[in-house]
N, C-alpha and C positions, 0 to 999 in steps of 0.2 A: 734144251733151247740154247740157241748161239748169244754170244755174249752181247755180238751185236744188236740181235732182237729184244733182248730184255733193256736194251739203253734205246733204242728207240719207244717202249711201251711206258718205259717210265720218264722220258722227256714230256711223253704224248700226255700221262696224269700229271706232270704239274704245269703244262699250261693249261689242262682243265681246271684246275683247280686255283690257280692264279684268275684265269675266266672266272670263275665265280666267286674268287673275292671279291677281285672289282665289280661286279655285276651286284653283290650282298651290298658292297660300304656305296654304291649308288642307288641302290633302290631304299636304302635306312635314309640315304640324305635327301633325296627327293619325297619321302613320307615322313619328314622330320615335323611336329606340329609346334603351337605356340599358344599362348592362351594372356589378356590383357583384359584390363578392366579397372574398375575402380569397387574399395570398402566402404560400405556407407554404414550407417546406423538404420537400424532396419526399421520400415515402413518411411525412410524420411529420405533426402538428398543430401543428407549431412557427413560430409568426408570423414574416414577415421584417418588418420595417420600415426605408424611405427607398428603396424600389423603384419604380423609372420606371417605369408600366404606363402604355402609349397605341393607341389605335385609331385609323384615320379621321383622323389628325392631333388626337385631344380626348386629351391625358395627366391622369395626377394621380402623386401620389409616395402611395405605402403607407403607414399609419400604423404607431403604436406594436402596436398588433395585428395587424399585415397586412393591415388592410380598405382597399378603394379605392372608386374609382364614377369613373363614365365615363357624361357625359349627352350626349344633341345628336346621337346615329348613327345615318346613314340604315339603317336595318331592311334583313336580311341576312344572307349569310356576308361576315364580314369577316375579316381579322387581326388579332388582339390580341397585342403585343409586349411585354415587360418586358426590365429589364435591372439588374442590381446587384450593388455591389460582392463580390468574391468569389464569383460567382455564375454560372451558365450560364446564356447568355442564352437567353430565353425567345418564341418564337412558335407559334402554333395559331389556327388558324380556328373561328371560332363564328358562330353564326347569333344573328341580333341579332334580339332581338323588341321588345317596347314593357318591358319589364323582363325583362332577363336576367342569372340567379347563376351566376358561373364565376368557379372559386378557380384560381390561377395556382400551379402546383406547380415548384420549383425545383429544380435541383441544383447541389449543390455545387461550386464548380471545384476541380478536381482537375490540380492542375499536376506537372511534374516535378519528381525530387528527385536530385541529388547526397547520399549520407548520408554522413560521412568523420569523422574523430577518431581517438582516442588512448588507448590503453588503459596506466595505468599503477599503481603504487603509491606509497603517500604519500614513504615512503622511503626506497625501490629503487629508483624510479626508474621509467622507460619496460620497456616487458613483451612482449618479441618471443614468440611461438609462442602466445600467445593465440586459442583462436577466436571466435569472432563470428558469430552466428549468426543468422538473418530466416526464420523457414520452413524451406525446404531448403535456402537457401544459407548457406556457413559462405566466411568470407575468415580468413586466419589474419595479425596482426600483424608486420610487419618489424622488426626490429633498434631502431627508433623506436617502437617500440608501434603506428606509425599501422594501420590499416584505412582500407577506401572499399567504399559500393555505387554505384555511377555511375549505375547505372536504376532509381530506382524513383519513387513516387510521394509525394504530401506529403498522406496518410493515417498514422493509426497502426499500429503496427508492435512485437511482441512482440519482445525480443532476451536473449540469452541469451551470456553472457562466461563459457568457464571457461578451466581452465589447470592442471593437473598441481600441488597444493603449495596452489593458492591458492580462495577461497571461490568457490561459485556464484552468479554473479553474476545476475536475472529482473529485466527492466525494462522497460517500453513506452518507445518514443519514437515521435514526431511528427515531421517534416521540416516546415517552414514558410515554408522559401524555395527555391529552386534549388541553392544552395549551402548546405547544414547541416551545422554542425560538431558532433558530439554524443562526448566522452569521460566515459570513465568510470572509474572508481578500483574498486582491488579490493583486498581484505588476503588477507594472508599466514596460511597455517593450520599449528598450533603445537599441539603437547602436550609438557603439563608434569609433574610430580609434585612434587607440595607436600604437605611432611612435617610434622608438626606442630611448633609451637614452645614452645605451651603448652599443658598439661593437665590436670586434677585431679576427681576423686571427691569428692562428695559424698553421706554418709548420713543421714537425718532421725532414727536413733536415738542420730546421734552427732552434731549439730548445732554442735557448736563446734571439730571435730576438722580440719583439714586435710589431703587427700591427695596435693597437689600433686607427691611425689618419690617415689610408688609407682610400678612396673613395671605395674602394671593399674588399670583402667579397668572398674570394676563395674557392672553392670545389673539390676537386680531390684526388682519392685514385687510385694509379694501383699497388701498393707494393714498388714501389720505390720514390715515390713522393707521401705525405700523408698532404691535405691541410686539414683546418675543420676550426669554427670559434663558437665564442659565441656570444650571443644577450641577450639583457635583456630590459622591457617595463616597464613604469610605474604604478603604481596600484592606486597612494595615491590620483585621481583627481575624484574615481569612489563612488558613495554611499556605504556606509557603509551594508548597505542588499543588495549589488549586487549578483544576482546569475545569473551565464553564462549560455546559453544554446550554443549557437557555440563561437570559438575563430576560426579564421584562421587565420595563419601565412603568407604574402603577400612576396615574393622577387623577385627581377626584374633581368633579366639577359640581364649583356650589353654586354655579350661573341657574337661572332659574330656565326649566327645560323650556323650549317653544316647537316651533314644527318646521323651524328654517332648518336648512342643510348644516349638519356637522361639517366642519372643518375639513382638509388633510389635514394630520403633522407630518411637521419635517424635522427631524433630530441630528444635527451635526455635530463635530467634536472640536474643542477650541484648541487651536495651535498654537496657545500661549496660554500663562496664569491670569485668573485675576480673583480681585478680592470679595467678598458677599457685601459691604459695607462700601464700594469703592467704584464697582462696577456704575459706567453708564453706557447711554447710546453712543455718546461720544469716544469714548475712550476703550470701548469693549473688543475684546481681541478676534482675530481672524478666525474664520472657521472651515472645517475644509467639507468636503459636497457630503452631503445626506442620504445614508445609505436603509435608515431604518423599517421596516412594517409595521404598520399602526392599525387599530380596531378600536372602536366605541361601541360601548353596549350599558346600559342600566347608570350613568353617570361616571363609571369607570374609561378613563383612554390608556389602552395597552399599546405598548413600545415594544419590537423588539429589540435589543440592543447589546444580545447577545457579542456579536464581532467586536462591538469597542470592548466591552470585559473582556477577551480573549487576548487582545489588543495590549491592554495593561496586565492583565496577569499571567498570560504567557510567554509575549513576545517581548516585555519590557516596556512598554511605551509609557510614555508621563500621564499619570492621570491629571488631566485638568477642565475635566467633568463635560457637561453637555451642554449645546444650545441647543434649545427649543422653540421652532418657528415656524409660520403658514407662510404657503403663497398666494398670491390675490386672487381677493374670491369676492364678489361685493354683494351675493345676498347671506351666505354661511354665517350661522351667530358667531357670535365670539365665546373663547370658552376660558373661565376665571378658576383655576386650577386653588385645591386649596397645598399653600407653602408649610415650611415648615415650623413657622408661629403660631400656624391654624392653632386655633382654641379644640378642636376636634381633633386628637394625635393619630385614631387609625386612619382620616380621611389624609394624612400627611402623605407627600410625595414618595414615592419609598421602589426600590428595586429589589422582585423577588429572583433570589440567583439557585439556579440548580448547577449543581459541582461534582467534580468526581476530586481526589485530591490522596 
């Protein structure tokens, strides 16, 4: 073969073959695909951000919104992988077109959880026979207060602490590592009777008169005869973490019964001091609006008056006790409350308090 025929044959192969480079690096960039979307937390709309999403070897990290992008894949089913912290890792196949939206849905990781702690009271001490309760399982506390659940998971969890004597204790916890120590304090439940220590009547037709050392405790309003009185209880004999859950106010009526209409009461709290001895219409301190519920039954009138004990013994407020008064009514009897001189001591005014503390 002439030498010139063999350089014609081989010019002729490498413009075929230059032909089909170019022809290969345009047909790759014309099927180049892309894939965009956003990380969510799975079953929700809730953006993850700083999540390694990579295909094909091309990654990007997730934004502040969960949105990503993924350019340069050859067109396809391929695998799309993600991976972030606290997070289960993520793969699925998708077919790669020249623009493709696929949101990457995550879940949560859900690790295991030791849950353990101590059940006790502020100032008793550690609280054996306690249960503890998750769902159906109840572990009851040893001689140390402790409890344990060994198996469970680092999700939330409703729990529930009671114990014979002491408050019901309704609380969620979360486990957050392998080992979670979670205790909990409980108070002590207490009923009291607190009897009065001061008390006095006051009339508006007799405005300058004091009745601070009568045996009764008058009530009658019809517009023309306008009776009412104060009370005040002691607080200083109760623990210092007392917290009320009922207070009832207790008065006894020595009025002889008839068939007219019981009363309302109305129980306000006085926005200033005054004295059992000292008190009158004239001079008696302001009081702010009446918030109480009241019942009569069998010569007993119950008060609740819960909110002002909580008032003074857990929010701090001054105790300076209660007024008790009607609003016109002009056939309701009147009702003669017995004080606390009554010659009859259980019939005295007296507040029964149930406490946790």
């Amino acid at each position: 073969m002439s030498s010139m025929r063999v350089s014609r044959i081989l010019a002729v192969a490498s413009g075929l073959a230059l032909v089909l480079s170019l022809y290969s690096c345009a047909f790759t960039s014309d099927l180049s695909g892309s894939v965009v979307g956003k990380v969510m937390v799975a079953g929700s709309s809730t953006p993850i951000a700083g999540v390694f999403v990579e295909c094909e070897g091309v990654a990007s990290v997730s934004a502040t919104d969960g949105s990503y992008s993924l350019e340069g894949i050859s067109p396809g089913d391929r695998v799309v992988y993600a991976s972030g912290a606290g997070y289960v890792d993520y793969a699925e196949v998708v077919t790669i077109e020249d623009s493709t939206l696929h949101n990457v849905y995550m879940s949560i990781y859900i690790g295991p959880a030791r849950l353990f702690g101590y059940v006790s009271h502020a100032t008793l001490g550690p609280l054996e026979g306690a249960s503890v309760q998750i769902g159906d399982l109840i572990v009851v506390t040893d001689e140390l207060g402790y409890y344990e659940y060994p198996d469970l998971e680092q999700i939330s969890y409703s729990m529930t602490v009671t114990k014979e004597g002491y408050r019901f204790v309704s609380l969620n916890v979360h486990p957050t590592s392998e080992n979670y120590q979670f205790d909990v304090d409980v108070k002590k439940l207490a009923t009291t009777t607190l009897w009065s220590m001061a008390d006095a009547g006051v009339m508006e037709d007799d405005p300058n008169t004091n009745y601070g050392s009568n045996s009764e405790l008058r009530l009658f309003n019809d517009e023309i005869r306008h009776e009412r009185f104060f009370i005040r209880f002691p607080l200083d004999g109760l623990e210092e973490t007392a917290e009320p859950s009922t207070a009832t106010l207790r008065l006894y009526n020595t009025w002889p019964e008839t068939n007219d209409e019981h009363r309302t009461i109305l129980v306000g709290r006085p926005t200033e001091p005054w004295l059992e001895n000292v008190v009158n219409w004239a001079n008696a301190p302001l009081t702010g609006a009446a918030i109480a519920h009241s019942t009569y039954e069998d010569r007993w009138y119950e008060v609740s008056v819960g909110t002002y004990f909580s008032d003074w013994l857990v929010h701090g407020r001054e105790n300076f006790g209660l007024l008790v008064d009607t609003p016109v009514h002009h056939v309701a009897d009147r009702f003669v409350f017995a004080s606390r001189e009554h010659a009859e001591a259980d019939k005295r005014a007296h507040v029964v308090l149930d406490y946790a503390w």
